[in-house]
C-alpha positions as CSV (number, residue, x, y, z in Angstrom):
1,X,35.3,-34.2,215.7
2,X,37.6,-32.2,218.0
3,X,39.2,-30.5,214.9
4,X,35.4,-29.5,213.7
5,X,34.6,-28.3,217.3
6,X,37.5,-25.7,216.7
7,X,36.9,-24.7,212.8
8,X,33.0,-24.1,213.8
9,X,31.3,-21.1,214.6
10,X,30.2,-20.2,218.1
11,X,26.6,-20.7,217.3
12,X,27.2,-24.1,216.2
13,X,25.6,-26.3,218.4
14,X,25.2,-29.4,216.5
15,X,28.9,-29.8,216.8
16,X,29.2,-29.1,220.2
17,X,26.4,-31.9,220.4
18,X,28.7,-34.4,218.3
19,X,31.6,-33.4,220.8
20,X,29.9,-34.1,223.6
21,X,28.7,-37.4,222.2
22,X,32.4,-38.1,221.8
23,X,33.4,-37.3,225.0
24,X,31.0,-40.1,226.2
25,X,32.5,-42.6,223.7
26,X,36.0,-41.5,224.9
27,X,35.0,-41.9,228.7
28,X,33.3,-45.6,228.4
29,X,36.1,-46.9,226.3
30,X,38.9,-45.4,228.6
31,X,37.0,-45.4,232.2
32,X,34.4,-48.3,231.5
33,X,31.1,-48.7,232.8
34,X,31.9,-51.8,234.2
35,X,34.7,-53.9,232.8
36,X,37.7,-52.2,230.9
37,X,39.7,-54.0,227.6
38,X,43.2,-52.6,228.6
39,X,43.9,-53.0,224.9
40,X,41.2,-50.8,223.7
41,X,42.1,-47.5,226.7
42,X,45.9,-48.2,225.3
43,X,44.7,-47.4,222.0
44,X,42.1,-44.6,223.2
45,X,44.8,-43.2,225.2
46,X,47.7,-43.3,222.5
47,X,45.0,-41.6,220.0
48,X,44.7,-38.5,222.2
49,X,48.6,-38.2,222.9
50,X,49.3,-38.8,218.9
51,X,46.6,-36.0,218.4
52,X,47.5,-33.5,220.9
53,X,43.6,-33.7,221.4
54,X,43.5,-31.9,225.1
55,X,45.0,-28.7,223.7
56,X,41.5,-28.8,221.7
57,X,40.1,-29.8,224.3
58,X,41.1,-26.8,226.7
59,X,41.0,-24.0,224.1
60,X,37.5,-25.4,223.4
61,X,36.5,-26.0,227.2
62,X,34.2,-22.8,227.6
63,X,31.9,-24.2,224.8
64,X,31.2,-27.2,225.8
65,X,28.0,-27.9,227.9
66,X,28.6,-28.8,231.7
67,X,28.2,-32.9,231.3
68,X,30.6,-32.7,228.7
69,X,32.8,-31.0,230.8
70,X,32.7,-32.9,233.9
71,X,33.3,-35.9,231.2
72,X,36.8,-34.1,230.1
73,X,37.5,-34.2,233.9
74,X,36.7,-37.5,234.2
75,X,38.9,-38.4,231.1
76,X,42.0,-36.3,232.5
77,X,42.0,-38.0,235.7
78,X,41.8,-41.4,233.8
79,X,44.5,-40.3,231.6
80,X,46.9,-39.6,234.7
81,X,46.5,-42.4,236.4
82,X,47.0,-44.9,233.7
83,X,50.5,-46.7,234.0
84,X,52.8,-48.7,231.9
85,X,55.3,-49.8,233.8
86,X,55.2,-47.6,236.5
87,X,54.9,-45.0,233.9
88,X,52.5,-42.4,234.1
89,X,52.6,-41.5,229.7
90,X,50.3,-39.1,230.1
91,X,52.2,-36.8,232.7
92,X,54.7,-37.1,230.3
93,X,52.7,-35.9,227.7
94,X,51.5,-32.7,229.5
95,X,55.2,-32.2,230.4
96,X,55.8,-32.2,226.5
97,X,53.5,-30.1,226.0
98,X,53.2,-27.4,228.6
99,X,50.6,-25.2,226.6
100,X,48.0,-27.8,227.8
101,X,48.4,-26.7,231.7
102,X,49.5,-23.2,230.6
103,X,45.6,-22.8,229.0
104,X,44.6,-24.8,231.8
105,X,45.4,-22.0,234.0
106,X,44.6,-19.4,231.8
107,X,40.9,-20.4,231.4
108,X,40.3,-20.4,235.3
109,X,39.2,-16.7,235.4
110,X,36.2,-17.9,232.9
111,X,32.9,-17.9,234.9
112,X,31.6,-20.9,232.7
113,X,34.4,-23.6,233.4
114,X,36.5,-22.5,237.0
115,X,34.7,-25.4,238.4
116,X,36.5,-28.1,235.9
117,X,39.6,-26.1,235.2
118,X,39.8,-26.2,239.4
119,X,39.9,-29.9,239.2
120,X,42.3,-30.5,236.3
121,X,45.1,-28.2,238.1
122,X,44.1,-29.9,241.8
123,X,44.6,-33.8,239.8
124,X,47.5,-32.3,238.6
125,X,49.0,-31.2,241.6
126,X,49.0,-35.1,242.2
127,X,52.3,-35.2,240.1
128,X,55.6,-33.9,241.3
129,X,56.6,-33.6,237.3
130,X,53.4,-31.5,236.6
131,X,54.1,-29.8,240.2
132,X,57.5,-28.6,238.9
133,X,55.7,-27.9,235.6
134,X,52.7,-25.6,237.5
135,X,55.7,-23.8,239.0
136,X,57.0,-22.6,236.3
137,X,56.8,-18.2,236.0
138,X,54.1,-18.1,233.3
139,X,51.4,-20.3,235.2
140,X,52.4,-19.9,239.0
141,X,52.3,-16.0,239.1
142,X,48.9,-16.0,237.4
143,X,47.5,-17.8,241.0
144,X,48.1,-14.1,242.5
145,X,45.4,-12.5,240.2
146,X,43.3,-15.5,240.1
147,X,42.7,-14.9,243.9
148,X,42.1,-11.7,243.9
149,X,39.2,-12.1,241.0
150,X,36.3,-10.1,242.0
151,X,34.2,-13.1,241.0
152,X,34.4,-14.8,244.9
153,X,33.8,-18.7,243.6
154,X,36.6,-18.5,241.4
155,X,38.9,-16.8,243.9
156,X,38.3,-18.7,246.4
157,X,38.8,-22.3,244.7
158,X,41.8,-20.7,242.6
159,X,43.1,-20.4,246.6
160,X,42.2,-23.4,247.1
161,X,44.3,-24.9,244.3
162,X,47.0,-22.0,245.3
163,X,47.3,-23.8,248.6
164,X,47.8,-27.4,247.4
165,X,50.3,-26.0,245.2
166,X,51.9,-24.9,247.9
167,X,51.9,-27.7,250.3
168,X,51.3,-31.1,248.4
169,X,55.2,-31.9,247.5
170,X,56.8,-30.3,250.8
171,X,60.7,-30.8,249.1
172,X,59.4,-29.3,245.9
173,X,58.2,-26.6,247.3
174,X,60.7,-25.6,249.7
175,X,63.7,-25.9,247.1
176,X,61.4,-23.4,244.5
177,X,60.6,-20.9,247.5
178,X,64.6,-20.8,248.7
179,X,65.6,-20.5,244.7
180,X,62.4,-18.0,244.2
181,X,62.4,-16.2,247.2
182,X,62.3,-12.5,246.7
183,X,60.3,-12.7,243.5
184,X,57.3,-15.2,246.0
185,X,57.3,-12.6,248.7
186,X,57.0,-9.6,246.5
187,X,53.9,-10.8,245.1
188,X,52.7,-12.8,248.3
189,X,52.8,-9.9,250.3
190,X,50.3,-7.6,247.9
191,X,48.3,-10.8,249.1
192,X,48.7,-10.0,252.8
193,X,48.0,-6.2,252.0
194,X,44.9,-6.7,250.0
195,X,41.7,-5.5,250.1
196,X,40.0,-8.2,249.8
197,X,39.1,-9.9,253.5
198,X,38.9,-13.5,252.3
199,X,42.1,-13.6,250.0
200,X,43.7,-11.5,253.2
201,X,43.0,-14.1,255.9
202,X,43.5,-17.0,253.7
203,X,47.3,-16.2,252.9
204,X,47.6,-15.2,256.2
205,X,47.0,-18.3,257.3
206,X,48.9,-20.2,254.7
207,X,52.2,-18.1,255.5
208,X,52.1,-19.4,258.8
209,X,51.5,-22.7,257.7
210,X,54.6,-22.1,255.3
211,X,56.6,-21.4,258.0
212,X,56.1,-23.9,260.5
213,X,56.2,-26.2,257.8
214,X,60.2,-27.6,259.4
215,X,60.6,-28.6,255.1
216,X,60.7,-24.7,254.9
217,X,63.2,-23.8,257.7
218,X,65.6,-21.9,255.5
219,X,62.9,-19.8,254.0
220,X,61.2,-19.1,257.6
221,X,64.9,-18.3,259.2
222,X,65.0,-15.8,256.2
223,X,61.7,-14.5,256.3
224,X,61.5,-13.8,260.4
225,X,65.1,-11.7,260.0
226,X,63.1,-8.6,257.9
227,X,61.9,-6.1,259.7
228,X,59.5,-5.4,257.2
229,X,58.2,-8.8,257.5
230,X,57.6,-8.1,261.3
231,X,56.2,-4.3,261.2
232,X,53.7,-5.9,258.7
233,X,52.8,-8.8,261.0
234,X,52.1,-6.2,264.1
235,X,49.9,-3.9,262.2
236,X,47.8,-6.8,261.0
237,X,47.5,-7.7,264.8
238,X,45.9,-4.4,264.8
239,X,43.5,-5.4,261.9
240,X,39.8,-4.6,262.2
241,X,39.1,-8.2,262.1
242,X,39.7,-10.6,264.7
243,X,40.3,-13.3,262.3
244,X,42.7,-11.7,260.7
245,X,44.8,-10.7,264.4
246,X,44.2,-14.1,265.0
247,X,46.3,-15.3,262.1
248,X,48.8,-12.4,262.3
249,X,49.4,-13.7,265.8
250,X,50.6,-17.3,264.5
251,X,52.9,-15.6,262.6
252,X,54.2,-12.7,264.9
253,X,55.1,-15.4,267.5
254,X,57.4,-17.2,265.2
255,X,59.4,-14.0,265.3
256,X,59.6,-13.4,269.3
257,X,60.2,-17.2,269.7
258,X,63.3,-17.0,267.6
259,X,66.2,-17.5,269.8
260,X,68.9,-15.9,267.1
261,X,67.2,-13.3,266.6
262,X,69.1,-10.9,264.2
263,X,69.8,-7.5,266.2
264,X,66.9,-5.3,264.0
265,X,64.5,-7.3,264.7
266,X,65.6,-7.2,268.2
267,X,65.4,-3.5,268.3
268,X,62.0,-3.7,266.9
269,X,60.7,-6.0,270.0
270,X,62.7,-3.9,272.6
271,X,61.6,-0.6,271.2
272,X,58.0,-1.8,271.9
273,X,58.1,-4.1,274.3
274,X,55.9,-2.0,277.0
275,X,53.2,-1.4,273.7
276,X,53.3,-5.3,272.9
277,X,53.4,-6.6,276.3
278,X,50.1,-4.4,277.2
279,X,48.6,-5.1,273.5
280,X,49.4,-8.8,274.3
281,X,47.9,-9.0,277.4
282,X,44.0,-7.9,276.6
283,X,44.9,-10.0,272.9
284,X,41.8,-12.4,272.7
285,X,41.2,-13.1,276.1
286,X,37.8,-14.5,275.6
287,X,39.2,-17.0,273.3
288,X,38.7,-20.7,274.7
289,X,41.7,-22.4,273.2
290,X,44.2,-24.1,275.8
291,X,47.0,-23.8,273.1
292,X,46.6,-20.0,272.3
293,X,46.7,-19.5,275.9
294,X,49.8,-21.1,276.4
295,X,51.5,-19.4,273.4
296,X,50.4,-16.1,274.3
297,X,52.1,-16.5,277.8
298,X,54.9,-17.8,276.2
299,X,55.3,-14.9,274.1
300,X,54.7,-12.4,276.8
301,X,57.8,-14.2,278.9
302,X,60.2,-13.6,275.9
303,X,59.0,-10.4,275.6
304,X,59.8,-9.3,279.1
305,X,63.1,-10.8,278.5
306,X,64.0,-8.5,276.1
């Protein structure tokens, strides 16, 4: 039915009505409405591997009507969980067959299905093999466009996924960013320049996140030695929004609060210490946060230090 769905004609809704009916039948036989035979989701489950049914499935996503989408979810998720000795077959099968989470990815920017396609990638995500996989040039540097969509829902849950991405396998992630560093921060910094408020504050906030993160101490030591890295962080404390010099300030401190710091970014500080210390002193005052307080007098000590 699957194989009709992509032979037929846009227009053709009576198969897309079969489909969907199949979708159903897939999902009670895999998923259960109450008791599951294990025999019978074996065979259900094989079917769709044997078939390389979900490549269908994702080319032919955008046609199908919403239930039958959230069904497809529903059967993915199913899929991924389901074990054989501690085996997960069907991450294995997407690992095969990397065009599935390669179309994935590519059908986010559609306004019909960013919803579902969000919650494949996030279920994914899940899996360290399909991390790695997600990682890969083809699929991860898409995320940067995907963000900066004009359409705002997709953006913003394409970030969202971004995000976990970025954070859900902490050793993953750090051993990709120290292997893929210049090549992350190129693109990741037309992120912290853009336009766009929302896709601004949000990687501002993830950086710091990032770097904090201790997993990521190489990559932080590295980032906090550029100067260009720093210059960038003190004219977005200087940003029109406060939310934004908020988050710029999470990340500026991490470079003051380096005790090796490398001797341009020393210059940098020294050359404006009198600027930062008075900038710094008026920075949020009204601001009722214990913590901020604390680092903000923190960083005004090092900086008279200098």
């Amino acid at each position: 039915m699957l194989l009709s769905l992509k032979k037929s004609k846009k227009g053709d809704e009576k198969v897309v009505e079969e489909i969907a009916k199949s979708l159903v039948d897939i999902r009670v036989r895999l998923c259960g409405e109450g008791t599951v035979d294990p025999q019978e989701s074996t065979t259900i489950a094989t079917e769709i591997e044997t078939h390389e049914l979900f490549i269908l499935i994702i080319a032919n996503l955008g046609r199908l009507d919403f239930e039958s989408r959230k069904n497809v979810v529903t059967i993915y998720n199913a899929l991924l969980r389901r074990t054989v000795k501690e085996a997960h077959p069907f991450v294995e099968h997407l690992v095969g067959h990397p065009q599935i989470l390669l179309q994935t990815v590519s059908c986010y920017k559609e306004s019909t299905v960013w919803q579902h396609t969000g919650m494949l990638l996030r279920e994914s995500i899940r899996y360290e093999e399909l991390t790695k996989l997600l990682l890969q040039p083809d699929m991860f540097y898409q995320f940067f466009e995907l963000v900066e969509l004009q359409n705002v829902d997709i953006a913003i849950d394409a970030f969202s996924t971004f995000k976990e991405l970025l954070t859900k396998h902490k050793d993953i992630i750090a051993k990709f960013l120290d292997e893929n560093y210049d090549a992350f921060f190129e693109a990741y910094t037309k992120l912290l320049n853009s336009i766009n408020y929302v896709t601004k504050r949000q990687s501002l906030k993830l950086l710091g996140e990032l770097l904090l993160d201790r997993t990521n101490f190489s990559v932080m030591t590295r980032y906090i030695s550029q100067r260009s890295n720093l210059k960038l962080m003190m004219t977005l404390l200087r940003d029109k929004s406060r939310s934004i010099q908020y988050e710029a300030f999470h990340v500026f401190k991490v470079f003051v609060a380096n005790p090796n710091k490398p001797q341009p970014i020393s210059d940098i500080l020294v050359q404006n210490k009198e600027k930062l210390k008075d900038f710094l002193s008026d920075f949020h005052n009204d601001k009722d946060d214990e913590q901020f307080k604390d680092e903000k007098e923190y960083l005004l000590k090092q900086i008279e230090l200098l």
